[in-house]
C-alpha positions as CSV (number, residue, x, y, z in Angstrom):
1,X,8.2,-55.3,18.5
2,X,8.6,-51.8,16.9
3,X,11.0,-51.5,13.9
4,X,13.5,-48.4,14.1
5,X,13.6,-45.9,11.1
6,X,15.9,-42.9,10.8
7,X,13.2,-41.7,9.0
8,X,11.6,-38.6,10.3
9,X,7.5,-38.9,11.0
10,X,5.0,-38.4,7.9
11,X,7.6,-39.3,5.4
12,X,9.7,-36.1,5.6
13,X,12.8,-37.0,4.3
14,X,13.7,-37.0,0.5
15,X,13.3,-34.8,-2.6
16,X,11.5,-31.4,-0.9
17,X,9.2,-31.5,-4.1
18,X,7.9,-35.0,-3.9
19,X,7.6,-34.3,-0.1
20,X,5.5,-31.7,-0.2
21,X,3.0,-33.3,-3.0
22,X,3.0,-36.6,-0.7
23,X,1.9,-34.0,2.2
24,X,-0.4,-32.1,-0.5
25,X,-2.2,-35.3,-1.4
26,X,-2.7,-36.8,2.6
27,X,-3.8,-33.4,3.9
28,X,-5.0,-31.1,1.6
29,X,-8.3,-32.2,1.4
30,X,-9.0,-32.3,5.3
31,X,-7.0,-28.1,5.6
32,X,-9.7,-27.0,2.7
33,X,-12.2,-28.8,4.8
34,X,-11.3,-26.9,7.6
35,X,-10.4,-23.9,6.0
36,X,-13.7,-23.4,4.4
37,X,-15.6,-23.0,7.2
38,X,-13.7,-19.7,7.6
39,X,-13.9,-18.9,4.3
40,X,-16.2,-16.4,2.5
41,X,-15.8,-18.1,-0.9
42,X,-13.9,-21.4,-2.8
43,X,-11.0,-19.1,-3.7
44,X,-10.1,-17.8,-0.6
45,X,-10.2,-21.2,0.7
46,X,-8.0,-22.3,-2.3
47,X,-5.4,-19.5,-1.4
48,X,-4.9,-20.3,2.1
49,X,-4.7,-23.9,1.6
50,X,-2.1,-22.8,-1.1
51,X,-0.2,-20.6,0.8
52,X,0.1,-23.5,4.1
53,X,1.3,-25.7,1.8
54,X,3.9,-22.9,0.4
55,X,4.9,-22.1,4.1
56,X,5.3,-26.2,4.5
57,X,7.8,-26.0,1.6
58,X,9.8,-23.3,2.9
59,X,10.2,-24.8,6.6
60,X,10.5,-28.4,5.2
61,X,14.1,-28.6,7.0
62,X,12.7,-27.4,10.5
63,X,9.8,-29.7,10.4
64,X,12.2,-33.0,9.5
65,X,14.4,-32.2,11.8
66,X,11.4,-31.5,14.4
67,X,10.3,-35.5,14.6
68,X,6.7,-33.7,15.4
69,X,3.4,-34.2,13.6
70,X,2.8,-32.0,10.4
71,X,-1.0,-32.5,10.5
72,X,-1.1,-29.9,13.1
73,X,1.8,-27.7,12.5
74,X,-0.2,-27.7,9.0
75,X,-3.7,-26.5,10.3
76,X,-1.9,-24.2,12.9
77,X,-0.6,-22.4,10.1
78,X,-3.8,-22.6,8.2
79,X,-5.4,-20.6,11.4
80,X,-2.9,-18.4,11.4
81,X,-3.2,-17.5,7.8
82,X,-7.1,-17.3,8.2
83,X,-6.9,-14.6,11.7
84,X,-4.4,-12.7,9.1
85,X,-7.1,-12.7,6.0
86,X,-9.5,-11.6,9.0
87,X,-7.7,-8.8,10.0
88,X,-6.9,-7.6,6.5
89,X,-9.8,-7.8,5.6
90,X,-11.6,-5.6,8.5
91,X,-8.5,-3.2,8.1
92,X,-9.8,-2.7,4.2
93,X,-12.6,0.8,3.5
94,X,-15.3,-0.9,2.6
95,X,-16.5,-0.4,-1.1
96,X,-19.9,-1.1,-2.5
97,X,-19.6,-4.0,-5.7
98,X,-20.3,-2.5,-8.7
99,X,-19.5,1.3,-8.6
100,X,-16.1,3.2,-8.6
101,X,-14.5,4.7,-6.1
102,X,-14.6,8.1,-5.9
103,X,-12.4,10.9,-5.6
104,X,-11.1,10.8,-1.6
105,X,-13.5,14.2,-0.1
106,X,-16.2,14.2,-3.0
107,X,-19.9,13.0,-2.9
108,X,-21.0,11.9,-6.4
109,X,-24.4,12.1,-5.4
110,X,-24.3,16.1,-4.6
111,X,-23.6,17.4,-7.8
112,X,-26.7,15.0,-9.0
113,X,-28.6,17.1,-6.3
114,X,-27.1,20.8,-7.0
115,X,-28.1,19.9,-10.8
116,X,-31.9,19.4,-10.0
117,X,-32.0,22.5,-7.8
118,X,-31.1,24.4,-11.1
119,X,-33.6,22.8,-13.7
120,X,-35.8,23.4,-11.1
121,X,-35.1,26.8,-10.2
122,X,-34.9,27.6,-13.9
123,X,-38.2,26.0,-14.9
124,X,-39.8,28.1,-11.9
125,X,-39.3,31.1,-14.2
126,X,-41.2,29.0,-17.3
127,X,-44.7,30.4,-18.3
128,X,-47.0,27.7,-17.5
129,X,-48.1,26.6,-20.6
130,X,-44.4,26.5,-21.2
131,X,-43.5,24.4,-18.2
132,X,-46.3,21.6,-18.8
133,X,-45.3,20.8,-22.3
134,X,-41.5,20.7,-21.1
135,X,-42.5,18.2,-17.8
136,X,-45.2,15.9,-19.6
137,X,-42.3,15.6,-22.6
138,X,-38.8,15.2,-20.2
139,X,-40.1,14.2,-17.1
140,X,-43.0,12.1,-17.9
141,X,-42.1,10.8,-21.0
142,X,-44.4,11.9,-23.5
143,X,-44.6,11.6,-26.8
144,X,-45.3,15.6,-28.7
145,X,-48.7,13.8,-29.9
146,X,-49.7,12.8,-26.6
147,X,-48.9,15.7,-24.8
148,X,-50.8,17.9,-27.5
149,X,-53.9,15.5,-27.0
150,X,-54.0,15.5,-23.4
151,X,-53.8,19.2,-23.1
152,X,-56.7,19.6,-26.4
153,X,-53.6,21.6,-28.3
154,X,-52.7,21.4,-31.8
155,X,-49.1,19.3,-32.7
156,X,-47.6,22.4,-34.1
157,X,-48.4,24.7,-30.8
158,X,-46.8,21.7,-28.7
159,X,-43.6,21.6,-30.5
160,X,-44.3,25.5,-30.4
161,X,-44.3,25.6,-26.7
162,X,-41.3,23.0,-26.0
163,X,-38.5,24.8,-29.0
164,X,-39.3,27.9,-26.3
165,X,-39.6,26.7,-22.9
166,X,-35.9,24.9,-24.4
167,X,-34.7,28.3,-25.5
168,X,-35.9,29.8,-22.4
169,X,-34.8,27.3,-19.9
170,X,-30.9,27.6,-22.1
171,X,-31.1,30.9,-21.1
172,X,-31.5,30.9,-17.3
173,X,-29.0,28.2,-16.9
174,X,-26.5,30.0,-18.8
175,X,-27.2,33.1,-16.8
176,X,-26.9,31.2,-13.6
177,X,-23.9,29.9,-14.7
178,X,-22.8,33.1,-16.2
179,X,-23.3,34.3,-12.2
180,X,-21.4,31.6,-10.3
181,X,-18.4,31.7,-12.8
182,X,-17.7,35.6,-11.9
């Protein structure tokens, strides 16, 4: 013998808010199961689970009324929201973790490049002597005593040497620059 409720199936009927955490507590473990799969980290999973459950709420009326299942109106929903997140997400420029976005049109990287072209165009016009001292000291990372000792000159001449080939290399940068403003 069956008995005959007026309820509607799953326990729909009642206060929407106790309805929804009865739903919450018999299916929301088995929707994050599912949903994870899908999912690229805990948080997106948490969000689409919320976000069914939210959609749930709202339709509450339709789905009494319905007499159908919820457990698979619930996970339809759940696969709907996860194709959505999908397409979002491919729709999305993607960016690299870590670095800013940059102006829409610029590269970041040429101006690096355009910069070493100069210094290096600039320390082309560097007396040799003048250019060693200023690449074992910038580039290499010298120290002024063991750049003096590893070309056999005195302290004072290397310090000598690198105030100039400075001086000098201020100059041709500001001339350059002098050029390309005009």
């Amino acid at each position: 013998m069956t008995a005959t409720t007026d309820d509607p199936p799953d326990g729909l009927s009642g206060d929407p808010d106790a309805v929804i955490r009865q739903l919450y507590s018999r299916y929301a473990k088995a929707l994050h199961g599912y949903v994870a799969q899908f999912c690229p980290d805990r948080a997106s999973a948490d969000d689409i689970v919320q976000e069914t459950f939210i959609r749930a709420w709202r339709h509450l009326p339709q789905l009494s009324v319905d007499g159908r299942p919820v457990r698979p109106w619930l996970f339809r929903v759940a696969r709907n929201l996860l194709i959505d997140a999908d397409r979002a997400a491919r729709a999305r420029p993607m960016t690299v973790p870590g670095q800013p976005a940059g102006e829409p049109g610029t590269d970041s990287g040429l101006e690096e490049i355009l910069d070493r072209q100069l210094v290096s165009a600039a320390l082309q016009h560097l007396s040799p002597a003048h250019q060693i001292v200023l690449v074992e000291t910038f580039y290499r990372g010298g120290t002024m005593a063991t750049v003096a000792r590893e070309l056999g000159i005195p302290h004072g001449t290397a310090r000598s040497r690198l105030h100039y080939a400075l001086d000098a290399m201020r100059k041709q940068l500001e001339e350059r620059d002098a050029i390309t403003a005009s």
